[in-house]
VOGU-3710 file (C-alpha; in Angstrom, 3 decimals, decimal comma):
1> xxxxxxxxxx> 14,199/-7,602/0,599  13,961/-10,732/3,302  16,139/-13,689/1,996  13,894/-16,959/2,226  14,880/-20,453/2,073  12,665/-23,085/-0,037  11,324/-26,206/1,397  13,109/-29,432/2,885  10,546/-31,354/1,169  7,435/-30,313/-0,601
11> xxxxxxxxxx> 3,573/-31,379/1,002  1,614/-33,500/-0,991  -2,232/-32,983/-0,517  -4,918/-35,900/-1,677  -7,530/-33,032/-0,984  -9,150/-31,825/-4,116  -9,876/-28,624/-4,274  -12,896/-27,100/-3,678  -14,976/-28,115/-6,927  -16,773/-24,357/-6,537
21> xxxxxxxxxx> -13,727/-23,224/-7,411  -13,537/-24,712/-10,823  -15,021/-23,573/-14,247  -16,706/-25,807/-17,061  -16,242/-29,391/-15,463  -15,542/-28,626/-11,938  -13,538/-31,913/-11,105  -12,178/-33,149/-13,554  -8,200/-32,895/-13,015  -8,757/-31,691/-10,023
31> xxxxxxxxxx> -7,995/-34,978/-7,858  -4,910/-32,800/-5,678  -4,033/-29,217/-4,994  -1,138/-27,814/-7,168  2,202/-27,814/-5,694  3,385/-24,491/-3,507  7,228/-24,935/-4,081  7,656/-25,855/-7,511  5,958/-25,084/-11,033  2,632/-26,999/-11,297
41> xxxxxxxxxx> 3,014/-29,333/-14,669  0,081/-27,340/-16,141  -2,262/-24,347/-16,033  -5,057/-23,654/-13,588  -8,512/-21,455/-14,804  -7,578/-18,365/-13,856  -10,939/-18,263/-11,196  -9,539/-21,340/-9,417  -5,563/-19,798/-9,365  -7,242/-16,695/-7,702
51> xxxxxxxxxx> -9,411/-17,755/-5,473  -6,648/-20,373/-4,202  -4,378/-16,741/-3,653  -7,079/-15,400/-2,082  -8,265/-17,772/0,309  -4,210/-18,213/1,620  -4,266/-14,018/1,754  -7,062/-13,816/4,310  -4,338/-15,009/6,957  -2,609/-11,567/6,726
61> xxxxxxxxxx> -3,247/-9,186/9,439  -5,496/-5,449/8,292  -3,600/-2,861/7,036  -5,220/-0,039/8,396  -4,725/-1,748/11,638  -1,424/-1,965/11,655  0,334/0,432/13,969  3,801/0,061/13,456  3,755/0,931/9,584  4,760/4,116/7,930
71> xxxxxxxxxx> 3,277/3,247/4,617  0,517/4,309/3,594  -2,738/1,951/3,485  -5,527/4,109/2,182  -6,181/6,061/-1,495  -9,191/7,716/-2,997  -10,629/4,791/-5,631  -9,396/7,405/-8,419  -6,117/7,083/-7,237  -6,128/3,751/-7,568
81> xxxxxxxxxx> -8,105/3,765/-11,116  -4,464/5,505/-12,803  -2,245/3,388/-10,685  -4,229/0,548/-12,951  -4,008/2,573/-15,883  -0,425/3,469/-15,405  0,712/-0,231/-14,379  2,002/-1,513/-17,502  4,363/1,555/-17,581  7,931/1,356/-16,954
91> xxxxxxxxxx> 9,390/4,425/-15,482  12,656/3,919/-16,740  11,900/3,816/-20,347  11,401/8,091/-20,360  10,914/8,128/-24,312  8,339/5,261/-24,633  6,307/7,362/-21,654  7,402/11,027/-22,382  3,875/12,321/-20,058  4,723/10,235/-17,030
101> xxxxxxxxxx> 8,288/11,162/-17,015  6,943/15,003/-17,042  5,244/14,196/-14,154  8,414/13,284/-12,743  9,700/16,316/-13,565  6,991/17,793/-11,739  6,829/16,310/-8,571  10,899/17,332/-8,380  10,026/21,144/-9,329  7,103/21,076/-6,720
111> xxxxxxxxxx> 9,103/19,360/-4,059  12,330/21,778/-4,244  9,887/24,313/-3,784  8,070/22,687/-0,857  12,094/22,238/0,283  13,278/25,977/-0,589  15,565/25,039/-2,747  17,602/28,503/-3,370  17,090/27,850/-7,173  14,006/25,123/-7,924
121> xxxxxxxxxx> 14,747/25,342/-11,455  18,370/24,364/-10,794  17,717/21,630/-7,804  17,655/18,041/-9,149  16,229/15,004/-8,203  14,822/12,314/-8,855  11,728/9,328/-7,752  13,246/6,101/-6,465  11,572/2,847/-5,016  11,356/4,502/-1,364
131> xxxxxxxxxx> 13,636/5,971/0,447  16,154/3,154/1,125  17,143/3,731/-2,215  16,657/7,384/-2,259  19,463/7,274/1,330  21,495/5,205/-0,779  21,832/7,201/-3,680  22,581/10,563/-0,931  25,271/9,015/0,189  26,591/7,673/-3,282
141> xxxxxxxxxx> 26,871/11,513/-4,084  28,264/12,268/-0,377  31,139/9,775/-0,993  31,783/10,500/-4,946  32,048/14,386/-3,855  34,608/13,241/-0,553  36,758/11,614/-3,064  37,067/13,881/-5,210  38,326/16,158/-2,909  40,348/13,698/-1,921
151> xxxxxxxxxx> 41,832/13,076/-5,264  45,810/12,549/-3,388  44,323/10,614/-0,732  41,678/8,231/-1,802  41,540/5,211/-2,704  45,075/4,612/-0,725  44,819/4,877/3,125  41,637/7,109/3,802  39,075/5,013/4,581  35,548/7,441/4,193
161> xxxxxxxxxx> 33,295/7,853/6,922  29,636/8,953/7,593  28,456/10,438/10,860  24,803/9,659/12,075  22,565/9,000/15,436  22,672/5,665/16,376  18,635/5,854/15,576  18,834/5,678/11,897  16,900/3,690/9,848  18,746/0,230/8,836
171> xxxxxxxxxx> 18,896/1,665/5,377  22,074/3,906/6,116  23,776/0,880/7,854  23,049/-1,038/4,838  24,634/2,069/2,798  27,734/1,967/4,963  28,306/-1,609/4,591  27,495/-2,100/0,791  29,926/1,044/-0,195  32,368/0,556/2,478
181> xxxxxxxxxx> 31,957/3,584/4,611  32,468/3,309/7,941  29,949/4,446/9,686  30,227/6,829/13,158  26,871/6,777/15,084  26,245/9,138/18,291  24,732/6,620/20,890  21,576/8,085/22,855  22,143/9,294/25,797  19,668/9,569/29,127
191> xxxxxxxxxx> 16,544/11,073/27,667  17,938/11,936/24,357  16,976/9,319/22,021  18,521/10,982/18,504  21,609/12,464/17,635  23,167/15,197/19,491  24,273/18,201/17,474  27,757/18,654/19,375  28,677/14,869/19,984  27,844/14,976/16,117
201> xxxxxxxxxx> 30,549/17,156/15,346  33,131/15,839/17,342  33,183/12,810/15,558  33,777/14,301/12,092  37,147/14,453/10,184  39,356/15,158/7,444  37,359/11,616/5,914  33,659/12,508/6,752  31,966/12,351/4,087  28,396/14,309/5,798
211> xxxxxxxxxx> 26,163/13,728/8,316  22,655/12,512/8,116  20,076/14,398/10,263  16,883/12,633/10,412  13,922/14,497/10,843  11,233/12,162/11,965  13,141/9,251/13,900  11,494/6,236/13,348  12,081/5,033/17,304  10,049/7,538/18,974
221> xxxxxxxxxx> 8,635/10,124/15,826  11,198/12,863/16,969  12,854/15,418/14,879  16,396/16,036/14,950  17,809/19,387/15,316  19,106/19,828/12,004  19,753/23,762/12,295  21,673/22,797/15,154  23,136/20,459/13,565  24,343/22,512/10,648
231> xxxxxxxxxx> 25,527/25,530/13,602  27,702/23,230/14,854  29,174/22,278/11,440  29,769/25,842/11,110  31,821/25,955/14,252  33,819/23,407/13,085  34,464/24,551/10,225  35,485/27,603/11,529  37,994/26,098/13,463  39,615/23,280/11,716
241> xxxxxxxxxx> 38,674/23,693/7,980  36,815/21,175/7,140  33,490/21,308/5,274  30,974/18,503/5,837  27,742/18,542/4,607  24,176/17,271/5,694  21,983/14,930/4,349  18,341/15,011/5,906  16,837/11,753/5,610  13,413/13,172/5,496
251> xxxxxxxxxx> 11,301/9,440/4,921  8,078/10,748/7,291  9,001/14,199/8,094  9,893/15,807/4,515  6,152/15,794/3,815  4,796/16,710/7,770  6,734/20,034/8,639  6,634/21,817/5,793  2,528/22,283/6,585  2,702/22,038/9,739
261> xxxxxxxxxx> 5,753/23,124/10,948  6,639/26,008/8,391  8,997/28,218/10,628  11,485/24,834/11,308  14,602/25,399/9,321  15,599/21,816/8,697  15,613/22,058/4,554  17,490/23,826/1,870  17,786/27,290/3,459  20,652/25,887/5,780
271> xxxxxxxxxx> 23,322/26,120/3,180  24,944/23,332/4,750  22,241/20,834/3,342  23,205/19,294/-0,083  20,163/17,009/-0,084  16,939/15,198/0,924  14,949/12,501/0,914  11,630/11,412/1,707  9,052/8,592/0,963  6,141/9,482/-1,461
281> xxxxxxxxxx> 4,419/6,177/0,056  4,901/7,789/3,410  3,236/10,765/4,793  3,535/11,706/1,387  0,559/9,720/0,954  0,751/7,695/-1,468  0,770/3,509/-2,213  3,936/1,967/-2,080  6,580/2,597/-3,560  8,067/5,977/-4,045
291> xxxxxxxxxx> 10,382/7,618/-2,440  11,744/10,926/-3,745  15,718/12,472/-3,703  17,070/15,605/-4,067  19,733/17,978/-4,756  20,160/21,368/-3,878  21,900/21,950/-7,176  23,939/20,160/-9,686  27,401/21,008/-7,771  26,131/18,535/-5,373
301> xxxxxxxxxx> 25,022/15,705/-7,621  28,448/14,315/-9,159  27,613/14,339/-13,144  29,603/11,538/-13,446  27,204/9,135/-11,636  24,299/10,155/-14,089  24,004/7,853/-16,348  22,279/8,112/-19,983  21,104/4,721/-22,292  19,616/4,731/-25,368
311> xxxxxxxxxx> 18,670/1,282/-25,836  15,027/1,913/-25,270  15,183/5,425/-27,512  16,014/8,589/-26,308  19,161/9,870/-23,954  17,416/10,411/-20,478  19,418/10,930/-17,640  18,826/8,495/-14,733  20,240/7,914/-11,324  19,095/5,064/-9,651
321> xxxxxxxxxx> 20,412/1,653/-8,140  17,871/-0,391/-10,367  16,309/-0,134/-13,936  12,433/-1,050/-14,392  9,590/-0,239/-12,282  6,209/1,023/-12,352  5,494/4,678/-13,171  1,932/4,117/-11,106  3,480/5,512/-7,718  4,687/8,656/-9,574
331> xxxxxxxxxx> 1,576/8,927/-11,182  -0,525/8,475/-7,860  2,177/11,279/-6,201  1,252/13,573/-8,807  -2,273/13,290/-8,584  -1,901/13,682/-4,919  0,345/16,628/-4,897  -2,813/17,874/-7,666  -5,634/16,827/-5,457  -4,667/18,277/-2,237
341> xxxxxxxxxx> -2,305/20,838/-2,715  -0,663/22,841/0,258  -4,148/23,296/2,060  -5,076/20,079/1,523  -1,849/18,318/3,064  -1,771/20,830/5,962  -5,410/19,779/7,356  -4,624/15,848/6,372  -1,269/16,162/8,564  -3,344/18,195/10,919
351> xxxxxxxxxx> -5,998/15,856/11,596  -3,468/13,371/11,527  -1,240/14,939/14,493  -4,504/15,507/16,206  -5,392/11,895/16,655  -1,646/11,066/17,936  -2,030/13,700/20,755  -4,877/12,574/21,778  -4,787/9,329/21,696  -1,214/9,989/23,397
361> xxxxxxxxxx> -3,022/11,650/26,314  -5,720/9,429/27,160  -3,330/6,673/27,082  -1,347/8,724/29,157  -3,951/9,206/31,617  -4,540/5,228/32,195  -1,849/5,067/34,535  0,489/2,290/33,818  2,289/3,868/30,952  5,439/6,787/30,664
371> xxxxxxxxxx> 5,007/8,525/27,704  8,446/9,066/25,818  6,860/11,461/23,140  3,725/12,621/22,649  3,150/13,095/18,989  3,529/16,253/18,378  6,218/16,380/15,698  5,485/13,143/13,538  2,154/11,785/14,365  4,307/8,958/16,088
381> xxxxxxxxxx> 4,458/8,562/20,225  6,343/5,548/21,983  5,554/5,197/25,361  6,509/2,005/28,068  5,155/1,061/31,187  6,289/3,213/34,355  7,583/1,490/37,511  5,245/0,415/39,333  4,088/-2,187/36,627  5,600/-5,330/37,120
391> xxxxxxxxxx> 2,786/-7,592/36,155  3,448/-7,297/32,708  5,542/-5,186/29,782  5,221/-4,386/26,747  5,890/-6,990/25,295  2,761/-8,362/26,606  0,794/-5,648/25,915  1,967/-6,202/22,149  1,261/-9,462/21,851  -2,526/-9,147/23,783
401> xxxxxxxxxx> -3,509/-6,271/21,385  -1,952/-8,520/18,465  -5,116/-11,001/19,423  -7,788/-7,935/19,048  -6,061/-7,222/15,161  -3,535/-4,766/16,292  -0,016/-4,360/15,043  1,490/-2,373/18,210  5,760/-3,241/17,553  7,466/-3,892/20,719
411> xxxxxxxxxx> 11,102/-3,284/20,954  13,948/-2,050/22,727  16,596/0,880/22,224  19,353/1,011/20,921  23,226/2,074/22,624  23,047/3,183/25,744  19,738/2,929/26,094  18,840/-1,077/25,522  17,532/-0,881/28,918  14,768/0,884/27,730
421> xxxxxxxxxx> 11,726/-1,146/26,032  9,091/0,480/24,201  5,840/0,653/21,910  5,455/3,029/19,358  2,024/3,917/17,833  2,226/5,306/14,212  -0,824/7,518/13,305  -1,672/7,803/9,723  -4,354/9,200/7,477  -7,291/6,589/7,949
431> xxxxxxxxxx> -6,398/5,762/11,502  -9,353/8,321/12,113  -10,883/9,344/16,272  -13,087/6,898/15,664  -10,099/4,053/15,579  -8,052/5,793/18,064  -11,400/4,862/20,186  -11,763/1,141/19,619  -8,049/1,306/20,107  -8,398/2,652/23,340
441> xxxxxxxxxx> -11,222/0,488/23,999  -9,700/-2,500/23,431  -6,159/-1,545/25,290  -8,115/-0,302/28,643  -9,915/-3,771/28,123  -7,226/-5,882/28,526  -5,302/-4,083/31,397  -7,131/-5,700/34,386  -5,945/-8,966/32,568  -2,425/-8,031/32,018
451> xxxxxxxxxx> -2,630/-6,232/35,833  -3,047/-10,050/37,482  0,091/-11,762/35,854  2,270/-12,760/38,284  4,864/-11,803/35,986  5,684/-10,605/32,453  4,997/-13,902/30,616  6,359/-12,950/27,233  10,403/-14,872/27,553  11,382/-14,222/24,208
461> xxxxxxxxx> 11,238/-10,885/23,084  12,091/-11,747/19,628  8,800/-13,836/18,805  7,152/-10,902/21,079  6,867/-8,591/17,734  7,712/-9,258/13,870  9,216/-5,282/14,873  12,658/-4,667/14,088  14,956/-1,632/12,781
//
């Protein structure tokens, strides 16, 4: 959550408010607008408070326009009818709200299916607020199970450490800091923008803890090569000893290759993966938030971090980093799994895909851009300009396409690669041909302008993009 700082000194406006906005006597008491940084001294009608919301939310950008988001930004309206219904609900009180906690329970069993968990019935899991705090809770579980094998060792001089590509989403740097793990990241490398398999291994030790495979990178909508990953953990183990296990932070990718990649072994039938994650509000396709963790079995779940109150009636067990919040999202993941089912999810991701290789290849085809990926694994491609454009990057090209409503993120690599500067196009359900058209429209419209710069023109690549990992 951003951290925001209040006000040096709060605006004043003489300006009455619009008098249409009022009920009953339109203007009487309303002589000045109520204050934005402090409690107004009384009540507003409830049409005036809303319209005054309203009119300041028109200055945000359109969703379904926005490129550079994972979430999800369209439902059927009946989706959004129980998300109403189910608003009021909070998830963590099980006993009060015995039917949406089965659905819980649900969405786990059909998941560690989906996942092929050796056991569903054993697998455990659980719905968080995304998958930051799904990641978080993985590596809770990675460390707890380190230490206790660790017992002689830990807490004295062992200091626990978690091995990932330097590509990973902010959450598991967050994770490392918060719980004091140092984290071990393998840098990219040429035209190898995730985490290699071998380099992987070579930086594990007696005080690993895992290693997270991502499958989906969020930089260019790559998988990693998890079964390669988990071979090379093998070898290692083989040789040394030591046992490390993988997470597989699977936010976007959890819910694309099991349709449309079924033969990829990135899930629970390499032994060597103790859990998963993904993000219900993700290609999962649902509102935020929900994300979704799991377990291949108890074994790798501490019991000791499961925690059981019975304050609000009942003894549920919960694992989580916070207490209330909505049971809509599970709810609306539910009805989704219900609505579509396997078929339904395999021609959504298809269609889905289709538009990112397309719209990948005609962009392709315009000439002034290198395509890094092509969506063909997540419906995600990042491309940058090739060479011979000097005129302009992409920065520019962000911040032009910004002006036409598009949210294009501009942004550069990380270690070794910060030379490289990118754009990255997320395709999601809703972003149909027919957008991938005006798109395209509107980007091979502005070239000939961006062509007869004399010079990139966009200084500070911060301000470029609100983009950042």
């Amino acid at each position: 959550m951003a951290l925001h700082k209040g006000p040096q000194q709060h605006r004043k406006r003489a300006t009455p408010i619009n008098p249409f906005y009022g009920e009953a006597n339109p203007v009487v008491g309303m002589t000045e607008t109520p204050p934005t940084h402090r409690l107004p001294d009384g009540p507003l009608a409830p049409t005036t408070a809303y319209q005054l919301v309203h009119d300041e939310l028109m200055l945000d950008g359109n969703s379904r326009l926005n490129l550079a988001t994972f979430v999800t930004t369209w439902m059927e309206p009946q989706a959004g009818v129980l998300m109403e219904q189910c608003r009021d609900k909070n998830m963590i009180d099980k006993d009060e709200y015995p039917r949406t906690a089965e659905l819980e329970r649900r969405c786990v069993a059909m998941l560690a299916d989906l996942w092929h968990a050796p056991d569903p019935s054993t697998a455990v899991g659980c719905s968080t607020t995304g998958s930051s705090e799904a990641c978080m809770l993985a590596g809770m579980a990675l460390k707890r199970r380190w230490a206790k094998r660790n017992a002689d060792r830990y807490p004295g001089s062992a200091r626990p450490n978690l091995v990932m590509g330097i590509n990973v989403q902010v959450c598991w740097e967050k994770f490392c800091n918060f719980w004091e793990v140092e984290a071990r990241q393998v840098p990219m490398d040429g035209d190898r923008f995730h985490l290699d398999p071998q380099a992987a291994a070579e930086l594990c030790d007696e005080n690993t803890i895992g290693v997270v495979g991502i499958l989906g990178s969020t930089f260019d909508g790559s998988y990693e090569p998890v079964k390669e990953l988990c071979a090379a953990l093998d070898a290692l183990q083989e040789r040394t000893g030591l046992d490390i296990p993988v997470h597989v932070d699977g936010a976007s990718g959890g819910m694309v290759a099991p349709f449309l990649d079924p033969d990829l072994e990135w899930d629970f039938r390499l032994p060597r993966v103790a859990s998963i994650n993904t993000s219900g509000h993700k290609y999962g396709l649902v509102y935020p938030g929900v994300g979704w963790a799991l377990w291949r079995d108890s074994e790798a779940l501490p019991e000791e971090l499961v925690f059981r109150v019975n304050y609000l009636g009942g003894d549920m067990p919960t694992f989580a980093l916070n207490f209330s919040r909505p049971g809509a999202q599970v709810v609306a993941q539910y009805y989704t799994f219900l609505r579509l089912g396997r078929d339904g999810y395999r021609a959504v991701q298809q269609s889905t895909r289709d538009v990112a290789t397309s719209l990948a290849e005609r962009i392709g085809e315009l000439g002034d851009f290198r395509l890094l990926t092509r969506g063909e694994q997540l419906p995600v491609f990042a491309l940058t300009t090739t060479d011979e454009v000097t005129a302009y990057d992409v920065f520019d090209v962000s911040r032009r396409l910004r002006e036409s409503g598009w949210l294009v993120p501009a942004y550069t690599f990380p270690a070794n690669r910060e030379d490289l500067s990118v754009l990255r196009i997320v395709c999601r359900n809703g972003f149909s041909h027919d957008l991938a058209d005006l798109f395209l429209d509107d980007l091979t419209r502005l070239l000939p302008q961006l062509r007869r710069q004399p010079h990139p023109l966009t200084r500070d690549k911060a301000a470029a993009t609100g983009f950042h990992h």
